[in-house]
C-alpha positions as CSV (number, residue, x, y, z in Angstrom):
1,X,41.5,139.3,151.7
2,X,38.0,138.0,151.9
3,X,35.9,139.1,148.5
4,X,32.1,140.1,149.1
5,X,30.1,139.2,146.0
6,X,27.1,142.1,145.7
7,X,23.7,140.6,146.7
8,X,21.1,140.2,144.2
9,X,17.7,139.7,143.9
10,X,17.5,136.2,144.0
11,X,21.3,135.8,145.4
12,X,22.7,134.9,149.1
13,X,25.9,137.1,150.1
14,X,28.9,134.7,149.7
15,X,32.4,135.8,151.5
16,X,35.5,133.6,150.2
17,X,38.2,133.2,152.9
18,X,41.7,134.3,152.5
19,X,44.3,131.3,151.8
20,X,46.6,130.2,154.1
21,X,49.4,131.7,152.3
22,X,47.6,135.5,151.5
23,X,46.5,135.7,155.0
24,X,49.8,135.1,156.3
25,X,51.8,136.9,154.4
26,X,50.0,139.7,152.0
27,X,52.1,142.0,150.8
28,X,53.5,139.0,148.8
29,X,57.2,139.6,150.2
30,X,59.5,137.0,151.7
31,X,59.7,136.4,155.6
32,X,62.8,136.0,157.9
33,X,61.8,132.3,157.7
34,X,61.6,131.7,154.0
35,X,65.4,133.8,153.6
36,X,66.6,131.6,156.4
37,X,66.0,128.5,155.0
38,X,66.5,129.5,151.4
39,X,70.5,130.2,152.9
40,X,70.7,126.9,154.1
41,X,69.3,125.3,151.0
42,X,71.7,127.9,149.0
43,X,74.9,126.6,151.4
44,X,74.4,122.9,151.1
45,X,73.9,122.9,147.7
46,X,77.3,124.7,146.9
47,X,79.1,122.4,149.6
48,X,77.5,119.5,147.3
49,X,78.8,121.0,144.5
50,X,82.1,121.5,145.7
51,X,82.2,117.8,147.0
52,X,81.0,116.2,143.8
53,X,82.7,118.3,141.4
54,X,84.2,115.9,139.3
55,X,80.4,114.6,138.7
56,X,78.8,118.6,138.6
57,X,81.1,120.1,137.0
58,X,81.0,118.0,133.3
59,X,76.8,118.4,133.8
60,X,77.3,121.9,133.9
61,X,79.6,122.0,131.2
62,X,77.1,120.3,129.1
63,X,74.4,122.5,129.9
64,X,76.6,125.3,128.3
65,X,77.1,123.7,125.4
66,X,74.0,122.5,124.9
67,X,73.2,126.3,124.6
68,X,75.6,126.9,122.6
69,X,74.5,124.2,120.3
70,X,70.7,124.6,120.5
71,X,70.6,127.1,117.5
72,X,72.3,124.8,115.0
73,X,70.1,122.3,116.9
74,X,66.7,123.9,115.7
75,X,68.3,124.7,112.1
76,X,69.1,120.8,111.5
77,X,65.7,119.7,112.8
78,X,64.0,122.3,110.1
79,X,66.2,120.4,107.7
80,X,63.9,117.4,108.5
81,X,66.9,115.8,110.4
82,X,65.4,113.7,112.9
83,X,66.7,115.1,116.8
84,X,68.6,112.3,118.2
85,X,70.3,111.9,114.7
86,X,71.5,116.1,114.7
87,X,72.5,115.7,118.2
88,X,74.6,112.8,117.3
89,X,75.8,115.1,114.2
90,X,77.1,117.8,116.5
91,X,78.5,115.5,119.0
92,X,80.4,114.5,116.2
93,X,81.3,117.9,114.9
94,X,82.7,118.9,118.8
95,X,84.7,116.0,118.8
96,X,86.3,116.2,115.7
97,X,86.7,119.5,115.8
98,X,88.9,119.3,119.5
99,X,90.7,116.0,118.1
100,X,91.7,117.8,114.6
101,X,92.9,120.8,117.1
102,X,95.2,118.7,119.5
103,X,97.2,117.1,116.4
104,X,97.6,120.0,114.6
105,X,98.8,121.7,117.5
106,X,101.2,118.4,119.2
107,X,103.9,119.1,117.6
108,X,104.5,123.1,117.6
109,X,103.9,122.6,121.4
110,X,106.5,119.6,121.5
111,X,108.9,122.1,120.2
112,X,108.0,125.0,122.0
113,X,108.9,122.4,125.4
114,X,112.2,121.6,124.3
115,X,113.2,125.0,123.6
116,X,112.3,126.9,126.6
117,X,115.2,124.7,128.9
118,X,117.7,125.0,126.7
119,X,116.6,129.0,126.6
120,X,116.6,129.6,130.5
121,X,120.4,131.2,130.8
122,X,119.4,133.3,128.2
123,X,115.9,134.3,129.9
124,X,117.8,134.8,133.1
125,X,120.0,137.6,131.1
126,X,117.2,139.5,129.5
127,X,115.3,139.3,132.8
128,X,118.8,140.7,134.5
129,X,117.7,144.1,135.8
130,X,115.0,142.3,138.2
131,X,117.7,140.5,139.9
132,X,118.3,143.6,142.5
133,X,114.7,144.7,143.0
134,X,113.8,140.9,143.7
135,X,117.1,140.2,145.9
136,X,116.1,143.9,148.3
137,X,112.6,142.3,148.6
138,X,113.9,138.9,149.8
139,X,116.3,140.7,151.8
140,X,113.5,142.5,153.6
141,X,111.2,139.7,154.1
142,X,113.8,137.4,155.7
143,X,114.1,140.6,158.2
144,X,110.8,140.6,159.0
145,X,111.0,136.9,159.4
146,X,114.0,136.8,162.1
147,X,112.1,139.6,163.9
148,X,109.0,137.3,164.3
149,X,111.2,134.0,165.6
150,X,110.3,132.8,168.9
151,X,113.0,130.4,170.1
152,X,112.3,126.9,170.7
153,X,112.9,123.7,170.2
154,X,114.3,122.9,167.0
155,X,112.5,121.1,164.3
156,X,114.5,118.3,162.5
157,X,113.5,118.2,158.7
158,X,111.9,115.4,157.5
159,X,111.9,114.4,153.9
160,X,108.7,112.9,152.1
161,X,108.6,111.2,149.5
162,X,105.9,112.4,147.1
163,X,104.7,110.9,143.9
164,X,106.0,110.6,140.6
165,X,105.5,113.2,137.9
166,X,104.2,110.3,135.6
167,X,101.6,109.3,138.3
168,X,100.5,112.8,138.4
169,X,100.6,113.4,135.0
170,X,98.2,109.2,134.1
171,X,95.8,110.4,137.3
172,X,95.4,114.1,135.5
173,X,94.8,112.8,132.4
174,X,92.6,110.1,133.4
175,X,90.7,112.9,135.3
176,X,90.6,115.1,132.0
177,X,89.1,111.9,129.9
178,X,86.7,111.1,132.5
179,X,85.1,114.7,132.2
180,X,85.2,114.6,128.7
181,X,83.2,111.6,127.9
182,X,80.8,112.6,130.7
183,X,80.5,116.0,129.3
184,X,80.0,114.4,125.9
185,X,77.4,112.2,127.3
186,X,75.6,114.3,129.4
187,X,75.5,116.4,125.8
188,X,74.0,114.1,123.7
189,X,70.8,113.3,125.6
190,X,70.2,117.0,126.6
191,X,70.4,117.7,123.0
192,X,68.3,114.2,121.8
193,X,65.8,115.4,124.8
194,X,65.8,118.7,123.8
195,X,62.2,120.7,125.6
196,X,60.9,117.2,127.0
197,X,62.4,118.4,131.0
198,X,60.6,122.1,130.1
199,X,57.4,119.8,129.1
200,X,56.9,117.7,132.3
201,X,58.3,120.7,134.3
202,X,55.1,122.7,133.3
203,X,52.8,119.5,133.4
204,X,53.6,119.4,137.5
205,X,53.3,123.1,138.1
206,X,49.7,123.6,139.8
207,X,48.7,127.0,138.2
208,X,48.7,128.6,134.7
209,X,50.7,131.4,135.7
210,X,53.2,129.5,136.8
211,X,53.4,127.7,133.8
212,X,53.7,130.6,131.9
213,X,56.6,132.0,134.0
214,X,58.7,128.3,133.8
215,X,58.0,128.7,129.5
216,X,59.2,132.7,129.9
217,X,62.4,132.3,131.9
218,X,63.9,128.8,130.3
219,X,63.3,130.8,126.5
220,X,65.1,134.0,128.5
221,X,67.8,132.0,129.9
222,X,68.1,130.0,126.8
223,X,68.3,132.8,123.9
224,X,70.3,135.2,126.2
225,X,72.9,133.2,127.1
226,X,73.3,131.4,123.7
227,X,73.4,134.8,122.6
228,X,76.2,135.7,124.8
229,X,78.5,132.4,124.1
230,X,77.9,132.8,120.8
231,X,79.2,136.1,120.8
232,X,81.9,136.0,123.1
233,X,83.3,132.6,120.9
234,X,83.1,134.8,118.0
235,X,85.4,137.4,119.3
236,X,87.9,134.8,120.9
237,X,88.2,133.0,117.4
238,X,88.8,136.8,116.1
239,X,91.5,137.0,119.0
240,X,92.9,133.7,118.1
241,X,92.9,134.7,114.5
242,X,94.7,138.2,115.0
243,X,97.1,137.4,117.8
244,X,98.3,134.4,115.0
245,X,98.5,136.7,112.2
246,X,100.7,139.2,114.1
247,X,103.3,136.0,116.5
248,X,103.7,134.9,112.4
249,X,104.1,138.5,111.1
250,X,106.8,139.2,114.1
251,X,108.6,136.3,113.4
252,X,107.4,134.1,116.5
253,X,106.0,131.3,114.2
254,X,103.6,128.6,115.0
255,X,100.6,130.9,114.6
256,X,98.1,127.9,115.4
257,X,99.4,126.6,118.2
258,X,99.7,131.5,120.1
259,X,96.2,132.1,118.1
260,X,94.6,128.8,119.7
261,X,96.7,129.8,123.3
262,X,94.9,132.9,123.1
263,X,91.5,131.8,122.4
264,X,91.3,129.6,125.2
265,X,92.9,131.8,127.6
266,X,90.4,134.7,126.3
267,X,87.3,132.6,128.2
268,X,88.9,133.4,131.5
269,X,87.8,136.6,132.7
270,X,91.1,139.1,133.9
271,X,92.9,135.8,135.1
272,X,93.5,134.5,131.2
273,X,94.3,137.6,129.6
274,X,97.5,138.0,132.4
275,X,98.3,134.6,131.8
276,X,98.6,135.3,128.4
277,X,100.7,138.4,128.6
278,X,102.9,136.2,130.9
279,X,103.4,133.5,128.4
280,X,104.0,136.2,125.5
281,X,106.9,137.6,127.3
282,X,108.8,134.4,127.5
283,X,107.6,133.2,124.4
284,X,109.5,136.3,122.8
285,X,112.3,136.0,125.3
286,X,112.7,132.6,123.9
287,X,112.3,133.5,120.0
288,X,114.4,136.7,120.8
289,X,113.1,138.9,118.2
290,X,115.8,141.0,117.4
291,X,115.8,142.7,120.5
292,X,112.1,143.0,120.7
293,X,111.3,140.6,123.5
294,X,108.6,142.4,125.1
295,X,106.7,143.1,121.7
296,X,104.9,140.0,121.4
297,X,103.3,140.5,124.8
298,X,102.6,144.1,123.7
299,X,100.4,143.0,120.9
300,X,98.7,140.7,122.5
301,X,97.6,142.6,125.4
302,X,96.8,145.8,122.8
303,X,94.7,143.1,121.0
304,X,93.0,141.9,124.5
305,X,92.3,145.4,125.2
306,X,90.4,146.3,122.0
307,X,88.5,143.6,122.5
308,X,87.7,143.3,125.5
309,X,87.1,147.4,125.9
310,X,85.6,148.4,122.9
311,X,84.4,145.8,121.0
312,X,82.6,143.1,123.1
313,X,81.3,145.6,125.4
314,X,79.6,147.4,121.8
315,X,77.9,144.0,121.5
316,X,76.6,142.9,124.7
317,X,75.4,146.0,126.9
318,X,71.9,145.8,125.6
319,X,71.7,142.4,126.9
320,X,74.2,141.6,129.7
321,X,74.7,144.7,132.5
322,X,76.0,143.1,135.6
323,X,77.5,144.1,138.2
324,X,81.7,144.5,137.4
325,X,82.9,143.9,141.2
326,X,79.9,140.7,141.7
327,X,82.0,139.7,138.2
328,X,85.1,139.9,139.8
329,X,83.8,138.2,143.2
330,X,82.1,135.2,141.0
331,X,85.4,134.4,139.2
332,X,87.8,134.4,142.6
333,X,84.2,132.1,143.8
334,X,83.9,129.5,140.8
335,X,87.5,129.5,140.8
336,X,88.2,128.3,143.9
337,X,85.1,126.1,143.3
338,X,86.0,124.3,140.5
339,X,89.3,125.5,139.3
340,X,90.1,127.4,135.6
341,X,86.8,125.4,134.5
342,X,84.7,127.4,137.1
343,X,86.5,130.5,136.1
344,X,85.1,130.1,132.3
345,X,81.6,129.1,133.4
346,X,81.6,131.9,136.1
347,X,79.9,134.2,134.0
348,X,77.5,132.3,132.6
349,X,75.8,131.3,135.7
350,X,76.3,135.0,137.1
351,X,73.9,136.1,133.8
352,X,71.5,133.3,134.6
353,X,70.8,133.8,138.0
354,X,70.2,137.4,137.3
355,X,67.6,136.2,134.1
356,X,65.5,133.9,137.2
357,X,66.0,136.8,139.6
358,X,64.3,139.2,137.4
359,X,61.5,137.0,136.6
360,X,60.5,135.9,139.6
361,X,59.2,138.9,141.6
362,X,60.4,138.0,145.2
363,X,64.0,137.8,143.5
364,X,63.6,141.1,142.0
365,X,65.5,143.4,144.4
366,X,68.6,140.7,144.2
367,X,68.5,141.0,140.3
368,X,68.6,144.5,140.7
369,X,71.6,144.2,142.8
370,X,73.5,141.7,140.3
371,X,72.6,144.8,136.7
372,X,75.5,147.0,136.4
């Protein structure tokens, strides 16, 4: 709105005209325009994502565990340990750590492999008393089926030849180790550049307030979150450490190889914990505990639910509120996305879009609409 500066003695009345963008629009609140296009941007940019996943997804990866690593990050560097030798340090550190993991754990899961075909007429006998229920709701849907037949000509089956389990299994892995040394790379030189993107992000931004906001929300985004993995790895090593103590104290055995099963699987929102209870049950149909088949599955899911009830909610409600049903629509989302990867990272970027929403003041009302 034009400003009227009062007239002195000696002074000339000088009116300053409104700026473009004030005159247009000055209650400060986004136009149909502005939304329009900011949905187009929004859909191309998860169609990219979607198309290049096997190049996104390890860069987002790595921007998670740079968080995740940015604490011991700043605690080297106060050693006097220069920052491209500590990144290299913890590069190191995740490496060794996941190729100490996998040989430990080879050979129990070896085992575990051979036992489970040689176990399956004995599965099919403790899981017996589903054998009616299942064969009534076959029986029912090929009803249903015959009703909705129209006659006509009849298909002739055609076989195709797919390919080879060994293909699949050279073109997976080869997959996995191509994500992994991106991830890894990716890593390092977020880590070696540590604030320099923050740093020539607020040298281009025109206006000190600006500035101010780019410094505010990249420190938000980078303690809260950090916050946040950190805790929730602490209570999955807790889970992994419990649900071992009890498989060994039951008499499953191999308490690495169901403590690490359920650590991992504890990252997945409501998907990995069901998993889990699945792959207890069998696990103590194949051990056959004395009977007590179903109580390996029983402790792990009473384990799941302390935690994931009680305890981790204790620790994060001060900091993270969102929305439980956006939760649940973001992990069916990032799931289909990106697969059991998008599923872990799910959250994550659910709690950083709600730390930019609520910092930038257009985005308000949609933060407001992600808080639980």
């Amino acid at each position: 709105m034009p400003m009227d500066l009062p007239p002195s003695d000696n002074s000339v009345v000088v009116t300053l005209p409104a700026t473009t963008n004030e005159a247009a629009n000055p209650t400060g609140t986004m136009d149909i325009k502005t939304i329009f296009l900011g949905g187009i941007f929004l859909l191309i940019l998860l169609i990219t994502m979607h198309a290049a996943s096997e190049i996104v997804m390890p860069i987002v990866l790595a921007f998670m565990l740079k968080l995740v690593f940015q604490p011991l990050l700043r605690y080297l560097e106060k050693l006097r340990v220069p920052r491209k030798i500590a990144a290299f340090i913890i590069l190191l550190f995740l490496l060794g750590g996941v190729w100490t993991l996998g040989m430990i754990l080879s050979g129990p899961a070896a085992s575990w492999a051979e036992k489970i075909p040689a176990n399956l007429p004995h599965i099919q006998e403790q899981l017996n008393f589903l054998k009616k229920p299942v064969e009534k709701t076959q029986k029912i849907l090929g009803q249903a089926e015959d009703l909705t037949k129209v006659a006509g000509p009849k298909v002739m089956p055609v076989a195709v030849q797919g390919s080879r389990l060994s293909d699949k299994v050279f073109i997976g892995t080869q997959a996995v180790a191509t994500g992994l040394f991106t991830t890894m790379l990716v890593l390092f030189f977020l880590l070696a550049a540590s604030d320099t993107f923050l740093r020539k992000l607020v040298e281009i931004l025109p206006r000190f307030k600006d500035k101010r906001q780019a410094v505010d929300i990249s420190q938000q985004i980078e303690y809260d979150i950090s916050v946040y993995l950190l805790t929730i790895t602490t209570m999955n090593v807790l889970v992994g450490i419990a649900t071992g103590i009890m498989m060994w104290a039951c008499g499953v055995g191999d308490p690495m190889l169901w403590g690490t099963m359920a650590f991992l699987l504890n990252y997945v929102p409501i998907i990995g914990p069901v998993v889990g209870s699945v792959m207890f049950l069998f696990v103590g149909l194949v051990a056959d505990i004395d009977g007590l088949a179903l109580f390996p599955a029983l402790i792990y899911f009473l384990i799941h639910f302390v935690e994931s009830s009680l305890i981790t909610p204790l620790l994060l409600a001060k900091r993270f509120t969102l929305n439980p049903v956006l939760i649940i629509l973001s992990l069916v989302f990032w799931y289909w996305m990106w697969g059991i990867l998008g599923a872990i990272l799910s959250v994550p970027m659910l709690a950083i879009t709600k730390i930019i929403c609520d910092r930038i003041n257009k985005l308000n009302a949609f933060g407001h609409f992600l808080e639980g």
